[in-house]
Each structure stands twice: as structure tokens, then as C-alpha cells.
N, C-alpha and C positions, 0 to 999 in steps of 0.2 A: 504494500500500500504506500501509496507519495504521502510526503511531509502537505502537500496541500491534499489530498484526500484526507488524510489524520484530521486535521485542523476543521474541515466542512466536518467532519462526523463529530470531534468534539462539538461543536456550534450546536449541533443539532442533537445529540444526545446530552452532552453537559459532560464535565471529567469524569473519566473511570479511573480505576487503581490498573494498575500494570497486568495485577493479576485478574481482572476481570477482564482486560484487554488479551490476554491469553488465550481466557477461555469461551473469548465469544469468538478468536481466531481457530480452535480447534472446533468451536459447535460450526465455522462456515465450511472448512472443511468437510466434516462430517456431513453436513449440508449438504455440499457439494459431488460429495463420494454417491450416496443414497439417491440422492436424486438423477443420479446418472441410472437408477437400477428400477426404482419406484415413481418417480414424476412427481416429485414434492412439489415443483415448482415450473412455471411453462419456461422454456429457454429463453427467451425473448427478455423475460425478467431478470435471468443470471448475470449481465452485465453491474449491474445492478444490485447487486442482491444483499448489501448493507445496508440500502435506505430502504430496501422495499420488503427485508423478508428477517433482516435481524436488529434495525433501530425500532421495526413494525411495531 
């Protein structure tokens, strides 16, 4: 993730601790693994998918 992506998600979610920054990077993974298998999420939205499916 960019130093200005970072920044727009603080903005918009408020500060996290480092370690909740951790593990909302392992839940996008996780995310990201499963939904290749199950369709959690349409593709079109994965660009995407901090503002639309883990700040949600």
C-alpha cells in the first residue's frame, strides 16, 4: 500500500495501532485468497476493496 493510500485510509477510518493494521492486512489477504474460491466479493470491486469491503 502507498504512503498516500495509508494516509486516505487513515482520513477515513481514523488511527489504528500497528497491530490492528496487521490484522486487517492478513483479514485482506484472507479476503482475497477465498474469494478467488467462493465469490465473496464481485471483481470489479477488488480494486478497491479497503474502502468498499474492509473500512465497510
Amino acid at each position: 500500500m502507498s504512503a498516500a493510500s495509508w494516509e486516505s485510509l487513515q482520513e477515513a477510518a481514523g488511527p489504528v495501532s500497528r497491530e490492528t493494521f496487521e490484522r486487517l492486512v492478513a483479514f485482506e489477504q484472507l479476503f482475497l485468497k477465498w474469494n478467488r474460491s467462493i465469490n465473496l466479493a464481485a471483481p470489479s470491486t477488488l480494486d478497491d476493496v479497503w474502502r468498499r469491503h474492509i473500512l465497510d
